[in-house]
N, C-alpha and C positions, 0 to 999 in steps of 0.2 A: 504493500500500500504506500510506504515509504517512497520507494522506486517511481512508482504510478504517480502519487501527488507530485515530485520534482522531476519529471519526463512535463507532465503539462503546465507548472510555473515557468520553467525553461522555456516552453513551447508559448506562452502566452508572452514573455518580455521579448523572444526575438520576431513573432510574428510582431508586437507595437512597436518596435523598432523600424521595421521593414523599413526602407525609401521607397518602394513604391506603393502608391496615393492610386484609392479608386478615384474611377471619372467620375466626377458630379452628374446625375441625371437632371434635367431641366426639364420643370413643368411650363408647358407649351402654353398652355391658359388655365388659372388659377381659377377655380368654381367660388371660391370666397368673397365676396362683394360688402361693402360697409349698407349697413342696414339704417343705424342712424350714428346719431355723435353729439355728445354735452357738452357745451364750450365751459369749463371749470378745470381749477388749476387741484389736479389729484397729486395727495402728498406720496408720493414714492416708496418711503420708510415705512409710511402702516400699511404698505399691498391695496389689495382689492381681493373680494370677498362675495358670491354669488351664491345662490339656491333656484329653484323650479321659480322664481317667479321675478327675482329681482337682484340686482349689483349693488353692491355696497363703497362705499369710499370714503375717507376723509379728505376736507378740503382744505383749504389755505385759512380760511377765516372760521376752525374750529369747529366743525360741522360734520357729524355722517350724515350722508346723502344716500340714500338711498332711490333706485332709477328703474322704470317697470322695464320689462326685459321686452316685451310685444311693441312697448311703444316707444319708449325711451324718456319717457317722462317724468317726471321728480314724483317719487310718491310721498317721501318724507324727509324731514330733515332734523336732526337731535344736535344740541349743543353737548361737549364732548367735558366742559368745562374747566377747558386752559391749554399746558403745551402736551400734547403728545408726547409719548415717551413708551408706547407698544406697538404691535402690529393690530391690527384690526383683523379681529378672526369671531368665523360665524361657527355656531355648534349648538345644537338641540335647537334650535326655534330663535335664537339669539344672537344678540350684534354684542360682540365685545372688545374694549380700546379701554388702558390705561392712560391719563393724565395727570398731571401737575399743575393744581391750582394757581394760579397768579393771584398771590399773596403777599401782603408788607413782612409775612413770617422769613425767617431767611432761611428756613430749612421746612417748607410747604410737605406736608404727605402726597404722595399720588393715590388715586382714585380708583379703583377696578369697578367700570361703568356695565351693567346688565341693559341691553335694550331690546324692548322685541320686535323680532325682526317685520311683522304683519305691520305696524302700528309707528315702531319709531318712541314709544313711552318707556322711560326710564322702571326698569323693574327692581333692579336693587343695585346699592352701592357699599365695597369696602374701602374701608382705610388701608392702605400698605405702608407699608417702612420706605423712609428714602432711598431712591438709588436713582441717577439719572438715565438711567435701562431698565424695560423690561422686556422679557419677551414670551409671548404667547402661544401654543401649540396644544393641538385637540386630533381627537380621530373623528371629532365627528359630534360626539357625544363627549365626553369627559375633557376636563380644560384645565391644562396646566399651566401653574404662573411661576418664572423664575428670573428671580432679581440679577444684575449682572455681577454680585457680588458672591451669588451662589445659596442663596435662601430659595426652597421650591415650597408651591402651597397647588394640592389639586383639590377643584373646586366642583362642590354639587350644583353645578348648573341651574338647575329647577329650584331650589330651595336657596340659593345664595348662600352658602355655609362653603367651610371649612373642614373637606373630610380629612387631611394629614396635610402637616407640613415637615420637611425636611431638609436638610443643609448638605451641600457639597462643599468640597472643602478645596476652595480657589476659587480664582474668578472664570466666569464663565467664557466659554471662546469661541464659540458660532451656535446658531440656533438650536435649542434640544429637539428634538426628535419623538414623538411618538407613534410607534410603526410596528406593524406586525404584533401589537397589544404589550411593549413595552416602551419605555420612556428612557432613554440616551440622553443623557449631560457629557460634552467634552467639555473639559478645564483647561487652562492656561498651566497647570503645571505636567502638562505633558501626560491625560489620564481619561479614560472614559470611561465612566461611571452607568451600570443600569442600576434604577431603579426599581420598585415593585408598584406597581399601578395600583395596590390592593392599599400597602402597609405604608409607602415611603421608607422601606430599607432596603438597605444598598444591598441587592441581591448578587450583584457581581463586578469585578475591576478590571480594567487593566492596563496599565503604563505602556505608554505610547511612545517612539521615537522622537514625534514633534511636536507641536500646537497646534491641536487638532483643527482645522480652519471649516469642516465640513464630520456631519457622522451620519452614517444612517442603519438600518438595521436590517441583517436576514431573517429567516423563518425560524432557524434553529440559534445556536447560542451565538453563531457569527455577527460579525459588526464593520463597518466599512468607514473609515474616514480619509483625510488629504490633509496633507499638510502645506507649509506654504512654499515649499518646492516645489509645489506636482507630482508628488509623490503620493499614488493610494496606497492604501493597506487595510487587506482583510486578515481581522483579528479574533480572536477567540474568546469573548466575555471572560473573566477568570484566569487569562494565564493561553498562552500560545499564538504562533503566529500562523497565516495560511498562506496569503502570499505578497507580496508586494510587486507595484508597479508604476513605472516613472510615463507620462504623459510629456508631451514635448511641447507644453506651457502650463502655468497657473492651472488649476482643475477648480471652474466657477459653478457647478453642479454635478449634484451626486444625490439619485434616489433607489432603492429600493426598490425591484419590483418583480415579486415570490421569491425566486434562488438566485437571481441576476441582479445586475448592477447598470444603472444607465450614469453615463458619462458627461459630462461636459464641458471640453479643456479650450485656452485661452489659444493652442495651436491648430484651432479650425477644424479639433475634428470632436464628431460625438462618439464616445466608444459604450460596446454592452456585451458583462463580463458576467463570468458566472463569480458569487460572492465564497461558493464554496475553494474550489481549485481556481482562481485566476484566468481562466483560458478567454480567450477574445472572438467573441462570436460573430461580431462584425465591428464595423469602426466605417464610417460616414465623414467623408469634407464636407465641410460647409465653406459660402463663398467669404469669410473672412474669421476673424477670433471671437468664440462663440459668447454671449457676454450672461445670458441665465437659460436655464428652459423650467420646462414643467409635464407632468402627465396630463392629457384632455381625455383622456379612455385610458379600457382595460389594454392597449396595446398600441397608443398613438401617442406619440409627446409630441413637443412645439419648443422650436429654440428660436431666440433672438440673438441677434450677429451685430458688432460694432460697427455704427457706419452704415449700416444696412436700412432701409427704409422696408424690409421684407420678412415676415417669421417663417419658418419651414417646420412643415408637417413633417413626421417623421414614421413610417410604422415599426414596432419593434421585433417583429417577426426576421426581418430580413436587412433591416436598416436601410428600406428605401425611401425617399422622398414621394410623399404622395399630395402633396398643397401646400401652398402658403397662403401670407395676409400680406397684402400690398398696401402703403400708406402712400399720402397724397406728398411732392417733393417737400413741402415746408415743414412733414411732419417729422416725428421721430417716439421710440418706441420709449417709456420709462420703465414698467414691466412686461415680464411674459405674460403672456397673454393667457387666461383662465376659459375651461368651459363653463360652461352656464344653462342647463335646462336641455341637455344634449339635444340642441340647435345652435349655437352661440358660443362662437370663442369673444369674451370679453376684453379689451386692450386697455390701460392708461397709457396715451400718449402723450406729446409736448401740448397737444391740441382740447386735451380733456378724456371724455372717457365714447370711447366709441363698442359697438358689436357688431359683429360680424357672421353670414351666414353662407350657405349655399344657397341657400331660395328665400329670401328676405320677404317676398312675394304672398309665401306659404306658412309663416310664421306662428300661425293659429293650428294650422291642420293638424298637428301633431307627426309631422315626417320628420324622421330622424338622421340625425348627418353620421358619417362614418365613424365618428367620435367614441359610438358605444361598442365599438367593436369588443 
């Protein structure tokens, strides 16, 4: 077995090595078209945030906005009350964004704001401990909050309570992760931490060559992060290594997804690895250095490219190109762009916040874009 795992680490560092680059395939005519567009300046920092019926956003003058999907029209809009200092993330029925009051106090609390998502009405608020970061992460349902100082607290959603809080020990070093029904903290002292979604104890460790700059998680006890080489490395929660591999730039994405790993390196290429043994199942140019992407289905992500006025579909079967989102020349891309109501990839861009369809026409039918594959 020994033999077997280091015959396909070998085999997966000199196939990413390779010098020879597949040919880019070109989509001849993009079926994507802009369906509508908000002229509002969307804050970058907190994302964008979508369900079956509506986009969420924070704007410039302290606002979630929320924007009907069919129409593109404001359905609500909640004061956030003060600076920003979370991501905006939706989970069980809810819009949630931490803030920092603007107060004469010089050390203000921030806020952990509940809002619902139908209505826009504040449903309940906590006090948190100072920190000028935090950052928010959910599957879905369960929502976890951690300071950038390394204090975590996972929240009853429905009820606004506190069911455990726990401490990592250092500061925190890229977003935590909840994936595969565990919860991943990397640290700045060179360490990634799972916790237990149940308890808040540290169910497992393990000391890292670098800072960790990216983590995400496999199905079994494996764990996946980059460091700020471009260096990945699949790890073994607890103690062992699987394998390691260098990308030939920065690695600005990295998700999870079942036993693979999808890529996304600042050298123009997207790569998708198995998280177990290493091996490289394909690897994709894009037409410049890829700057984030995201999943839009069970086997379709979307990357944005620096410089690029264009996002590319991706399927993960094969690593082919099969769509993009074309912007008008003045625009430009601030995130990747999110599904939305599988009909709609949603964009912030320079211009506001636009959606985007195959049949923008048919919006009501209920026809579904290749998205839910």
């Amino acid at each position: 077995m020994r033999l077997l795992r280091a015959a396909l680490l070998l085999a997966s560092v000199s196939i990413g090595a390779m010098a020879q680059q597949p040919v880019d395939e070109k989509i001849v005519a993009p079926s994507f078209s802009k369906c509508w567009e908000i002229s509002s300046t969307v804050l970058p920092e907190q994302g964008i945030s979508a369900d079956d019926s509506q986009s969420y956003f924070v704007s410039r003058d302290g606002k979630v906005v929320a924007i009907e999907l069919t129409s593109g029209t404001v359905a609500w809009t909640a004061e956030i009350g003060g600076k920003p200092v979370s991501e905006l993330v939706l989970a069980g029925g809810k819009v949630y964004t931490i803030a920092t009051p603007i107060s004469d106090s010089p050390t203000p609390k921030p806020i952990l704001r509940a809002f619902s998502s139908k209505t826009g009405l504040s449903l309940w608020n906590i006090e948190l401990p100072v920190s000028e970061k935090y950052f928010l992460t959910s599957d879905g349902q369960d929502l976890a909050v951690v300071s950038s100082e390394g204090s975590l607290w996972l929240m009853d959603s429905e009820a606004g309570r506190i069911k455990w809080n726990a401490s990592a020990i250092g500061q925190i070093s890229s977003q935590p992760r909840i994936e595969s029904g565990r919860l991943l903290i990397a640290v700045s002292g060179k360490r990634v931490d799972e916790f237990s979604m149940e308890t808040g104890a540290i169910v497992a460790s393990a000391v890292v060559d670098g800072v960790p700059a990216f983590v995400g998680a496999g199905r079994s006890s494996a764990a996946v992060y980059s460091d700020e080489r471009g260096n990945v490395h699949s790890i073994r929660m607890g103690g062992g290594k699987n394998w390691k591999f260098r990308a030939g730039g920065k690695v600005v994405y990295i998700r999870a997804v079942n036993d693979n790993v999808l890529l996304g390196s600042a050298d123009n290429f997207v790569y998708f690895m198995s998280v177990e043994y290493g091996n490289l199942l394909w690897k994709r140019r894009l037409p410049g250095r890829v700057a984030n992407g995201g999943l839009v289905g069970r086997d379709v992500a979307v990357f944005t490219v620096v410089g690029e006025r264009s996002a590319y579909i991706v399927e993960l079967e094969k690593g082919r190109l099969i769509d993009r989102l074309d912007l008008a020349d003045e625009d430009a891309f601030l995130l990747t762009p999110i599904k939305a109501n599988g009909k709609y990839l949603i964009a912030a861009t320079a211009n506001g916040l636009s959606a985007f369809s195959s049949d923008c026409k048919k919006e009501k039918s209920g026809k579904q874009l290749p998205l839910n594959r």
